[in-house]
Structure formats: structure tokens, C-alpha cells
C-alpha positions in Angstrom: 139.2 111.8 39.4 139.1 112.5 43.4 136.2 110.8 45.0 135.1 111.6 48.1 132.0 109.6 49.9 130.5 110.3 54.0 129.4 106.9 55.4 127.4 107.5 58.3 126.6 104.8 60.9 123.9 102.8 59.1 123.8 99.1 60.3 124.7 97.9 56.9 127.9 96.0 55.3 129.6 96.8 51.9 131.1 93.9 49.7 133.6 96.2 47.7 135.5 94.7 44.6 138.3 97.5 43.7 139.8 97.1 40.9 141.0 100.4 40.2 143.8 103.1 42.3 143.7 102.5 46.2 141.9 104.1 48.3 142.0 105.8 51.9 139.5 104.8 54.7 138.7 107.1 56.9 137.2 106.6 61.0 137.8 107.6 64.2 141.2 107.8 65.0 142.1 105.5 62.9 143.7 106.1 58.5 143.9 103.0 56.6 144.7 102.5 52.8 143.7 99.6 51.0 144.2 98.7 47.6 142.6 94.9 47.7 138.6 94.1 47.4 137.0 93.6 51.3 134.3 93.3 52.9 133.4 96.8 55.0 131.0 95.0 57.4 128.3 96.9 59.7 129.5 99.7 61.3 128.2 101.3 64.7 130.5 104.5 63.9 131.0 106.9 60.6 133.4 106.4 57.7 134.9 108.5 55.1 136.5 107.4 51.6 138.8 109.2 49.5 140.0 108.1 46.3 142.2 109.8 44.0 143.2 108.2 40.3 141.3 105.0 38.7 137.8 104.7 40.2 136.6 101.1 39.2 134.7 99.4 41.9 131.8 96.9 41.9 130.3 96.0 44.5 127.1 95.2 46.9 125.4 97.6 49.8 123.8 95.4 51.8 120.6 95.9 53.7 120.3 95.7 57.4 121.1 92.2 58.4 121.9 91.5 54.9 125.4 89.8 55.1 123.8 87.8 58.3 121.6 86.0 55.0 124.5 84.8 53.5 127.6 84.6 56.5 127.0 83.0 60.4 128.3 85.0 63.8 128.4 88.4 61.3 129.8 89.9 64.6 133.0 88.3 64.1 133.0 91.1 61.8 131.6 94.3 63.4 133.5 97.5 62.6 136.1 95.6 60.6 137.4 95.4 56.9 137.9 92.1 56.3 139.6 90.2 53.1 136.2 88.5 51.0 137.4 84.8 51.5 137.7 85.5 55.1 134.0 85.8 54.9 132.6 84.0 52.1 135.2 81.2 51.1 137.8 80.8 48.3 135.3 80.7 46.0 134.7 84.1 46.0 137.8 85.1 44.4 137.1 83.0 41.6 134.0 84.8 40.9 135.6 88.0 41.7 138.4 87.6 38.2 134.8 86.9 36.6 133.6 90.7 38.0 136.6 91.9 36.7 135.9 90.9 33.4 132.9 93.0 33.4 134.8 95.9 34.0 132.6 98.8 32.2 129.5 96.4 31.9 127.7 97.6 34.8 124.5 95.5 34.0 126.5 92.3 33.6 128.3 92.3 36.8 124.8 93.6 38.5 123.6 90.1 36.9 126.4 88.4 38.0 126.1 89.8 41.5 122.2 88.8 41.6 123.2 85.0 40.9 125.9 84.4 43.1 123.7 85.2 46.1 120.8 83.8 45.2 121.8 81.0 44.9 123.7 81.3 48.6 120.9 82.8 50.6 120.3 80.9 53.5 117.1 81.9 55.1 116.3 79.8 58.3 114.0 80.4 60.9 116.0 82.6 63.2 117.3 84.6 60.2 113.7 85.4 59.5 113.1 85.8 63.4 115.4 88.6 63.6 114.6 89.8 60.3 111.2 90.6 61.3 112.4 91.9 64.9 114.9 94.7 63.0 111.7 95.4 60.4 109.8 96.1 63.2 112.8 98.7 64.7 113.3 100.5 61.1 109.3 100.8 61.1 109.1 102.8 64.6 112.3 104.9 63.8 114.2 103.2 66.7 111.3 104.5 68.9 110.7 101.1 70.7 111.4 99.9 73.7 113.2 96.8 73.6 111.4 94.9 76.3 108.2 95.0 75.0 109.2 94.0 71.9 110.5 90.8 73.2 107.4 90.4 75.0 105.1 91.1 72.0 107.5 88.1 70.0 107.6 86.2 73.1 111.2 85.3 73.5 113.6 86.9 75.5 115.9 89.5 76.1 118.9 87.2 76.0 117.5 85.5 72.8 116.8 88.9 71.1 120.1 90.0 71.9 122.0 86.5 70.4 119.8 86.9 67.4 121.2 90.2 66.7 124.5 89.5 67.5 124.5 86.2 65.3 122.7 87.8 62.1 123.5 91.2 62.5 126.5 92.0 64.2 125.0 95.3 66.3 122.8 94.9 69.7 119.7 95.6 69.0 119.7 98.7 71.5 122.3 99.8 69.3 120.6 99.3 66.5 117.7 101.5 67.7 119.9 104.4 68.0 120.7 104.0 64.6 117.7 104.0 63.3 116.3 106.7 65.2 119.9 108.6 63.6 119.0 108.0 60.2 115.3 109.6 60.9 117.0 112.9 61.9 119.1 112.7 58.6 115.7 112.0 56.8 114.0 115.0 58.4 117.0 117.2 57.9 116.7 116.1 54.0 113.1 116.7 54.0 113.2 120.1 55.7 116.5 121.6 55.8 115.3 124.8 57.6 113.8 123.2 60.7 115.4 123.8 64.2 117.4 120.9 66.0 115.1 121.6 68.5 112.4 120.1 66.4 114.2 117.5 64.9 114.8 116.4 68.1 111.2 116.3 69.8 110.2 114.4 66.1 112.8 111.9 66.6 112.4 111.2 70.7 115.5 112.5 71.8 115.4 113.5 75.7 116.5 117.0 74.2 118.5 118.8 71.9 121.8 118.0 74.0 120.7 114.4 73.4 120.3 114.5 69.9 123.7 116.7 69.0 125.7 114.1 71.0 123.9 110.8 69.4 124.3 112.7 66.2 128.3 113.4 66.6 128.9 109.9 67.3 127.0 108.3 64.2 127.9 111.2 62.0 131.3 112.5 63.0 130.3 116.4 63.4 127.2 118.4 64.9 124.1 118.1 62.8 124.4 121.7 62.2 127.5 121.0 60.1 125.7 118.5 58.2 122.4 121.4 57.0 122.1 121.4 53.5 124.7 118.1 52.9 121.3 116.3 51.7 120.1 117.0 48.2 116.5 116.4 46.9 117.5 113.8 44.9 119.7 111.8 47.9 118.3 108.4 48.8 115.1 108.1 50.7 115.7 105.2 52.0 117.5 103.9 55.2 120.6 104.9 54.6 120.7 108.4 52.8 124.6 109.0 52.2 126.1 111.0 49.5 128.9 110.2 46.8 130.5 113.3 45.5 132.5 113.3 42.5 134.9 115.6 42.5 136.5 116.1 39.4 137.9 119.8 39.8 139.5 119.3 43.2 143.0 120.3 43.4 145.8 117.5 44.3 146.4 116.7 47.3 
């Protein structure tokens, strides 16, 4: 089987036990294959995957600021791929011969995911500080103005900016871009036949020129290539990507 999965800037990490063929990671300028489980922290550029032979992988998609629940300084880890006791400890790879176990159980290693980090989540007061600061981000579509929302929590700009940094990994300017991004892939699932022009006003782009270049950079190519990539029945939520199977590609 040849799999093939996009991975557009998102904000989020991936925990990634492969226990199957190796696979070939994708970004810009840069080709990487890698056989051995990782961690594929928060990215502030796109990804592609390619996989061709034994797909069996486990693993968790974190939410925005996810990993910073469980892991300190996540920006240690920013647009790397970094080994899984390098992040969590050597306990990890205990628990991950336990995952491997599982293999073909889905529901047990779900269950066996759930308890392992429950029982490490370590929610302190600036966790849920910046928590609440990226909530508020998400909820305006990256259409906020970072000032003000310092002013509105009353801290600073500096201490915004070390939460994010701390907890999850991306400045929270950044992180607005993002977010705003994954609106226009929302609307572009929701109505695949409305201009760029539109998609741009909707989403508070300075133009269409504006859009097509933010787009290119968290995407890889022009939003026009991209028409059409988003089925119905692709996630709603903040991170709409696509896995395709493809079965019937020829070798490569």
C-alpha cells in the first residue's frame, strides 16, 4: 500500500509510533526518511508523507498547545522531528513495546494512549493562561490584534510572547496567521466555487496578493491548486488535512 498524507501548517505536534515500512518526510527543501517512532512537533511550514509497504502506525495528533500539557520549553522543538525519549523520557519506550503489542487492536492502544497522558498532564496556571490566550486566537480566526489582547488579559507583550514560546513553541503573531490559514481552508471546504477574492476579504487578508502568498507558505502551492482537495466529509475542525490511500498507485 502507498500512502500519501498533505500536512499543512497547523500549530499542532504528532507523537508517531511506526512500527511498520519507513517512511519519507517531506518539507521545504529539505527529504528525510525515517524508519524509528518520533515526535513531529508544531510546525510553522507544510509537510508531506509518503509511505510505500507496511502501514502500521499509532499514534497521537495533538491539539494546539497540546504537547506544551505534557513537555516544558516545547520550542526546543519547533519544526523538528525529534526521537520520543528526547521529549518525554525513557519511559516512553517502555510503554511504546506495550503499543506494539496492540498492533491491530486499535481501541486498546487508543486506551492505552488515554492513560499514559492522563496521568502526565500537567496543567499549571500559565499552561491554562496561554491556553485560554490561543482559545481566544482560534475563536476570532487569527483576526485579533495582539496588543489588545494583552491588554484585555492584562499582561504584556513580553509575557504573551514567553507563554507562547514556553507552551507552544510558535509566537503568537505566528500563530494568528495560522489560524486565519486554516479559515481559508475551511471556507474553500465549505464552498469550493467561491473566488480567492472572496476568500480573502472573509478571512482579513489586505488583498488577494496577500492571501495567495500567506497561503503558499503554510500550504506549499497557490490555493488555486488546492480547489476541490477538501471533501465533504474532511475534518471540520482546526486542522482539516487529508490522508489518501492509495492502493492502485504505480511503483515508484
Amino acid at each position: 500500500m502507498n500512502l500519501s498524507v498533505d500536512v499543512f501548517a497547523d500549530a499542532r505536534a504528532d507523537l508517531v509510533f511506526n512500527m511498520g515500512a519507513p517512511y519519507t518526510r517531506l518539507e521545504p527543501g529539505h527529504v528525510e526518511s525515517i524508519r524509528h517512532s518520533n515526535v513531529d512537533a508544531q510546525r510553522v511550514h507544510p509537510i508531506t508523507i509518503k509511505q510505500r509497504g507496511e502501514v502500521i502506525v499509532a499514534g497521537v495528533r495533538f491539539k494546539t498547545a497540546g504537547l506544551g500539557a505534557f513537555v516544558a520549553s516545547v520550542h526546543r522543538f519547533t519544526n523538528r522531528v525529534v526521537p520520543l525519549a528526547t521529549v518525554f523520557g525513557r519511559d516512553i519506550v517502555a510503554f511504546e513495546r506495550t503499543i506494539r503489542e496492540k498492533i491491530g487492536d486499535a481501541k486498546a492502544q487508543g486506551a492505552l494512549l488515554d492513560d499514559y497522558f492522563a496521568s502526565r498532564l500537567d496543567a499549571t496556571d500559565s499552561k491554562k493562561e496561554l491556553w485560554a490566550l490561543k482559545s481566544k486566537i482560534e475563536a476570532a480566526h487569527g483576526l485579533v490584534r495582539i496588543d489588545e489582547l494583552c491588554d484585555e488579559a492584562g499582561i504584556s507583550i513580553r509575557q504573551v510572547d514567553r507563554l507562547f514560546r514556553e507552551h507552544l513553541g510558535i509566537r503568537p503573531k505566528t500563530f494568528a496567521r495560522i489560524a486565519r490559514f486554516q479559515n481559508a481552508i475551511g471556507l474553500l471546504k465549505k464552498d469550493p466555487g467561491c473566488t480567492m477574492a472572496d476568500v480573502a476579504v472573509r478571512c482579513g487578508y489586505y488583498d488577494q496578493s496577500h492571501f495567495v502568498h500567506d497561503f503558499r507558505r503554510f500550504a506549499g502551492a497557490a490555493p488555486k491548486d488546492k480547489r476541490g482537495y477538501f471533501p465533504a466529509s474532511a475534518p471540520s475542525d482546526f486542522s482539516p488535512n487529508v490522508v489518501q490511500f492509495l492502493q492502485d498507485s504505480p511503483p515508484k
